[in-house]
Every structure is written in C-alpha cells, then in structure tokens.
C-alpha positions in Angstrom: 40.0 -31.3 -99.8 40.1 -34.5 -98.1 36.4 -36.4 -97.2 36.2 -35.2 -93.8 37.0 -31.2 -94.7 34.3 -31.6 -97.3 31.8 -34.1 -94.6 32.7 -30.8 -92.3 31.8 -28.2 -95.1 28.6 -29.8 -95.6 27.7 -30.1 -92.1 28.3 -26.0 -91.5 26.1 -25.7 -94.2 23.5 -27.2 -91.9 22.8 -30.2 -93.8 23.3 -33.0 -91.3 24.5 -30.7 -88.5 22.9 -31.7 -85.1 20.4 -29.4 -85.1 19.2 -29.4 -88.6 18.7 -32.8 -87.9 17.0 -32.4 -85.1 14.6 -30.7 -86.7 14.2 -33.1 -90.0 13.2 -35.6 -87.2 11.4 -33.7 -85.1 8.1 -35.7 -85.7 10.0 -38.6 -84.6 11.8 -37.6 -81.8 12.6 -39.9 -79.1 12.4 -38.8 -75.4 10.1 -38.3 -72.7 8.7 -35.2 -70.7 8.8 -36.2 -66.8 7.9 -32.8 -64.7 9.0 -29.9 -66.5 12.1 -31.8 -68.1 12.5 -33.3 -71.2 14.3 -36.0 -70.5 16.0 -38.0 -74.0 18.8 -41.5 -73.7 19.5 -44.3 -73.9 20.4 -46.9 -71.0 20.9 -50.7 -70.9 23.0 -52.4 -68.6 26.8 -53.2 -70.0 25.6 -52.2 -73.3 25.3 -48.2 -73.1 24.1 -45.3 -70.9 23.9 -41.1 -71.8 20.8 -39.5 -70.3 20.1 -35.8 -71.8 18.7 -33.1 -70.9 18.5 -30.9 -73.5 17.1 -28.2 -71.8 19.7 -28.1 -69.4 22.2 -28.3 -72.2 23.7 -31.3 -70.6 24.5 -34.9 -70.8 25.1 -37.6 -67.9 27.9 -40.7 -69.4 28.2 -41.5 -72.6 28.4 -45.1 -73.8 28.4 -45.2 -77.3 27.6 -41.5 -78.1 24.1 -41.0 -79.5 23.5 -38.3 -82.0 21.2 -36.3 -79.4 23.8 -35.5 -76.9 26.3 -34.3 -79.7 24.4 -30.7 -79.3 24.7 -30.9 -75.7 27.8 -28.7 -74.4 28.1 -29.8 -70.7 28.8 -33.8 -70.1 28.8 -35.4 -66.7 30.9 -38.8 -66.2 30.0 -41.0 -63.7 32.6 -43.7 -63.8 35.4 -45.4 -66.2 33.6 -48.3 -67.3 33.0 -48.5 -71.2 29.5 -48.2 -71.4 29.5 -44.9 -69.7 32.6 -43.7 -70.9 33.4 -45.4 -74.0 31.7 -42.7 -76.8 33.5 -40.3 -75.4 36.0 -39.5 -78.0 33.3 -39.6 -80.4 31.3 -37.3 -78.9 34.3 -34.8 -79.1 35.7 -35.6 -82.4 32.0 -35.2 -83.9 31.6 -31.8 -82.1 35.1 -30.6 -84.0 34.1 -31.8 -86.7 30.6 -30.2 -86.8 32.2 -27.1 -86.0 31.0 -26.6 -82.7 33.0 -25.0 -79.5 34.9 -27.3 -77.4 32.7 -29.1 -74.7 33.2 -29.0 -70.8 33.7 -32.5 -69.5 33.5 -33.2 -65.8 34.8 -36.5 -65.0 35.8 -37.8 -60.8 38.9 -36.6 -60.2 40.7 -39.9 -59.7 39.9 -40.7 -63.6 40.9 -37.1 -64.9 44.8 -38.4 -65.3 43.5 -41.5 -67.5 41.0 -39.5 -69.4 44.1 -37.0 -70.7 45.8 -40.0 -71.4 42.8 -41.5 -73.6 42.2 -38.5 -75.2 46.2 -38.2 -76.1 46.3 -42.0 -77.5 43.1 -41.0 -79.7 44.7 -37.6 -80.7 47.6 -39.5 -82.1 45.6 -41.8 -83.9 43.1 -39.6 -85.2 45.5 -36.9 -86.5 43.0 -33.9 -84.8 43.3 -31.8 -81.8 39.9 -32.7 -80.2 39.9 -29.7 -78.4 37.4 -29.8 -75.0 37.8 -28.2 -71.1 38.6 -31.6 -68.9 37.2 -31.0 -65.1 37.7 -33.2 -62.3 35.3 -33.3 -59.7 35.6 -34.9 -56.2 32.6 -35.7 -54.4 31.0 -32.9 -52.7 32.5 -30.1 -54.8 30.9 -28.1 -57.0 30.6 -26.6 -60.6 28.9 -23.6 -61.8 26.8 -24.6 -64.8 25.6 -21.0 -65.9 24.1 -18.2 -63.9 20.9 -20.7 -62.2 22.5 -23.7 -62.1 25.6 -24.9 -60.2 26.2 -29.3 -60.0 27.6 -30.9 -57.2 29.6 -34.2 -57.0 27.6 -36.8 -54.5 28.8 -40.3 -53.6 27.7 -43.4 -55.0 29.2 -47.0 -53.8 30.2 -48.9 -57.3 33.2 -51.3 -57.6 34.7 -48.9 -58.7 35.5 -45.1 -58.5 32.1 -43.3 -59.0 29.9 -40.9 -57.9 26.5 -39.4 -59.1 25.4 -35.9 -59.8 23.1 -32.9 -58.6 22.1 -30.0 -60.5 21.1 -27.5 -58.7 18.8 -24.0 -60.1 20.1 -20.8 -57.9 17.8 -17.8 -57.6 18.2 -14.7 -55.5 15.3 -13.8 -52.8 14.9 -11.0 -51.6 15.3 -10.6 -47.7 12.3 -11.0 -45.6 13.0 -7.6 -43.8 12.9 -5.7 -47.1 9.7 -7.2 -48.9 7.5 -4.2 -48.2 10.0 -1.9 -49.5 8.9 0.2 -52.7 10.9 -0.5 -55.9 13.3 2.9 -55.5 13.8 2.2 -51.6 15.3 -1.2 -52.6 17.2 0.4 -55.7 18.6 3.0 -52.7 19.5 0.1 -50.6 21.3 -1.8 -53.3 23.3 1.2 -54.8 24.6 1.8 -51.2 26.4 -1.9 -51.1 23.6 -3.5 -49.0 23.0 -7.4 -49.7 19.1 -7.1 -49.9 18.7 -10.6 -51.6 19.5 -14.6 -50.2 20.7 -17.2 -52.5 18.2 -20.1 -53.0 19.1 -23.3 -54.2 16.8 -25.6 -54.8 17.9 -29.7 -56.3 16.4 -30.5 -59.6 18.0 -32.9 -61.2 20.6 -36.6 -59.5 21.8 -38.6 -61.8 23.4 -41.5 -59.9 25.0 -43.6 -62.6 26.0 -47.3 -61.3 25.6 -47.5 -58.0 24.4 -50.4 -55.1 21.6 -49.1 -53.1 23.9 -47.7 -50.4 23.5 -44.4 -51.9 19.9 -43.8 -50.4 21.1 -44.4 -46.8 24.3 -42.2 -47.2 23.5 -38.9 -45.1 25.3 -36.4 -46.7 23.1 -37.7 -50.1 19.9 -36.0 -48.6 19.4 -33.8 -51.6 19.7 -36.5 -53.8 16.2 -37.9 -52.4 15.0 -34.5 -52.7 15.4 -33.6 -56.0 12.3 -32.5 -58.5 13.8 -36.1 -60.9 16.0 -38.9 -59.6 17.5 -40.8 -62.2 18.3 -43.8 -60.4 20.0 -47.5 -61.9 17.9 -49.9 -61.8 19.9 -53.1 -63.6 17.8 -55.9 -62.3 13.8 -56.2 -61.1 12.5 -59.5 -60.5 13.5 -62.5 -58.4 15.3 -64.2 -60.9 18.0 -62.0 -60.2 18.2 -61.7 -56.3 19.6 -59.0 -54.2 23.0 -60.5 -53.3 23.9 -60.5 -56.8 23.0 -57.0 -58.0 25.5 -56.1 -55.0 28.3 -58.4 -56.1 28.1 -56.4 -59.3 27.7 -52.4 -57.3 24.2 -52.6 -59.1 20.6 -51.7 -57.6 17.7 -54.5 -57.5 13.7 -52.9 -57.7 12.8 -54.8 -54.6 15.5 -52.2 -52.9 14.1 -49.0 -54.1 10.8 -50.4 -53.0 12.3 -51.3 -49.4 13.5 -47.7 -49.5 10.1 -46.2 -50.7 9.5 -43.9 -47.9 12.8 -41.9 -48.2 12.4 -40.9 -51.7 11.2 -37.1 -51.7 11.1 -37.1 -55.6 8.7 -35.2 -57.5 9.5 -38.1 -60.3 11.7 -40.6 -60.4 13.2 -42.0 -63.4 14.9 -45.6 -63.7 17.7 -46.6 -66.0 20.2 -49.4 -66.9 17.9 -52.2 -66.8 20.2 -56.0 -67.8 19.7 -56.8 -71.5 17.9 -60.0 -70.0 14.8 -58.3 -69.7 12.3 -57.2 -72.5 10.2 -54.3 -73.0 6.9 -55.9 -71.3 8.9 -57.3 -68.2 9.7 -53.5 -67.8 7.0 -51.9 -68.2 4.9 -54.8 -66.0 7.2 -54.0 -63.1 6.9 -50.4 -63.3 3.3 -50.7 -63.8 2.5 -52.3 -60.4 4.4 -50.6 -58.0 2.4 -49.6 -54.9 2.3 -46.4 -53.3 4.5 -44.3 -52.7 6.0 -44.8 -55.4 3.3 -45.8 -57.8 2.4 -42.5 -60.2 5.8 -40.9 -60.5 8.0 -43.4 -61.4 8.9 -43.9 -65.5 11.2 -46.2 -66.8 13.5 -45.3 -69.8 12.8 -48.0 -72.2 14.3 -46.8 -75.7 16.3 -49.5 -77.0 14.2 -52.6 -75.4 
C-alpha cells in the first residue's frame, strides 16, 4: 500500500477527513454570520480568493484551496487568473482522495476548453483520474443548484473574461385566486392537472469576483443590487491608490461603492480582495466610518490580514 492509499484509508476512517476536522476545530472556526448566512474565506488581492458558504454547499474561486471549501460540492469560478483559479486541482484531487463524490464545477464558458486541458496536464502528472462534472456558464444562463436554489451567470467588466454570480432560493406560491380554498378543494384542483401554485424567486446571494465598478450601472445586473448579501471586490480604499488605477487593473476603489451608495438594495454587503498593501486596522478604519446608507450592513472579510 503506497502512502497515499494508506493517507486515504486513514482519512475514511474519519481521522483528518473534512468533517472530522471540522468538528476537532470547531471552537476555533473561522468565519462570520452576515444575515442568515454563514459566510467562511479567504480573500486578498493577487494572493488568493474562495468565499464559502457552507450552508449553501458551495464555494465562489478558489486560489489556493483552503481546507473549508474541500467539503463544499458545488464551486463557482469567476475568472482564469491564479488566485481564483489556481487551487483548483487541489481541491479535486483532495476530494478523491478523501473519498468524496466528484464535485460540480461551473466555470464561463470561454475558459471551460482550458480548464479540461488543465485538468488533463495534472491527470498526467498526478497519475489519478480526478474525476468532477465541468459546466460552462455564459452570462445570463442558468444552473439548477438543488430543488430552492437555481445560479445565474451575470456580467462583470475585468480585463479579462469574467462574470459574477447569483444564487437564487425558488419557492412555489400558491395562486392568489385559490388562497381561500380548503386543503381537499386544492388537493381536487391539483389531482385534475391544474397549476394552483407560482414560482417565486427571490436573489440571496452575488458573488462578483474581480470586477471595475461598471457592474453596478449594468442594467441587466439589477438583481445583483438586490440580493439579501453582495459580495463585492473591493482591492483598494484610500487615496493613496486613486480611481484611475484600480481601473487600469479591472479592480473596484471604496470611494466607488460609496459614489454608488444609493443603488445598493442589499440587506448586507460583504467586501473582499482588499491589496496586500493594507493592514488589518486600515481595513477595519475604512469600513468603520462609512456614512449612511451604507454604514450598518457592510462587513469586510479580514481573515488573513
């Protein structure tokens, strides 16, 4: 038995498997609870960016692949560059190896070609089949997550190919016409092929990835500014960096999601991939002293600073 069979035999036995080590470390799990969201990541600009949501069973990018998204079955890309794509591999290999099913990975469409090829080069180098379901996704189309959730593909303006994320839950309601109807009548009525309910969709969750601030303007991203938590870039946020740059780059500056206040909708709004060139007080300072509307519901995700 070579040393990853017997690594693997150890992990089934729930020794160091993702979720017995989620619950060794329980006490000192990492994360945040914005809304009714758990929200867990890590995100620094050019170094590494995966945002989980564990409840959701998903992940958005992964940079360098951190232990808490390995138990996560559903993974989001937002764009080719390596510290939102790079741990990708690793997050697959780790879930074969730990025994688990083969994850569902939903990349833009224009990148699906080059991911099969990345996945090929580290099949033949790894010696393992690093079996997972490869999706593309073009911007405005759709995938069912389970049941009450369904994500959709919205556009973000990087330099280059990107887009961001909605998740979407999906209820059924019944029709107006038939709410004073007893319990049998509506069992009658939906025996006999009648559609007594609507579909309701409601947005929860954007992830936009890297993106200039162009997104907030873009009409068809309404529901992106709507949605219960926006989890939005935010690379630089003082003067020292100005405006013009953060747009050479396809990143967002604070001052523009404070010229933008008024549009945001958000119930919460999280910001992510702040430059390396900050520290952790900078952060917080900025965050701290935003004026309304935006002061109270915006967090900043700090781990790693």
């Amino acid at each position: 038995m070579d040393q990853r069979t017997q690594d693997s035999e150890i992990l089934r036995n729930g020794k160091q498997n993702p979720e017995s080590a989620n619950e060794e470390n329980k006490n000192n799990k990492k994360g945040m609870q914005i809304d009714r969201y758990p929200v867990e990541g890590l995100s620094i600009g050019g170094h590494e960016t995966c945002i989980i949501f564990p409840t959701l069973n998903l992940a958005f990018d992964i940079g360098r692949c951190p232990q808490r998204a390995i138990s996560q079955d559903f993974l989001f890309i937002s764009h080719g560059h390596m510290d939102h794509i790079g741990g990708l591999p690793m997050y697959v290999a780790t879930r074969g190896l730990y025994g688990m099913k083969p994850p569902t990975i939903i990349v833009p469409t224009a990148i699906k070609e080059d991911v099969e090829k990345l996945f090929e080069v580290h099949r033949n180098l790894d010696k393992s089949e690093l079996k997972h379901n490869l999706i593309g996704l073009d911007v405005g189309e759709e995938f069912c997550l389970r049941r009450d959730l369904k994500v959709k593909a919205f556009r973000t303006y990087h330099v280059i190919q990107s887009q961001g994320y909605i998740v979407y839950s999906v209820k059924q309601k019944l029709k107006q016409e038939y709410l004073g109807l007893s319990g049998n009548e509506i069992k009658n009525l939906k025996s006999s092929g009648v559609e007594i309910t609507n579909t309701v969709t409601a947005p929860e969750v954007a992830f936009t990835g890297d993106t200039m601030s162009d997104f907030m303007v873009d009409e068809t991203n309404i529901d992106v500014l709507r949605a219960r938590i926006l989890v939005v870039e935010c690379t630089f946020i003082d003067n020292s960096v100005p405006v013009e740059h953060a747009r050479d780059y396809g990143h967002t500056h604070l001052s523009e999601i404070i010229n933008h206040a008024d549009r945001f909708e958000n119930k919460a709004i999280l910001l992510i991939h702040f430059s390396a060139r900050y520290t952790l007080e900078e952060i917080r300072k900025a965050v701290s002293t935003l004026s309304s509307p935006l002061a109270g519901r915006v967090f900043a995700l700090t781990e790693g600073f």
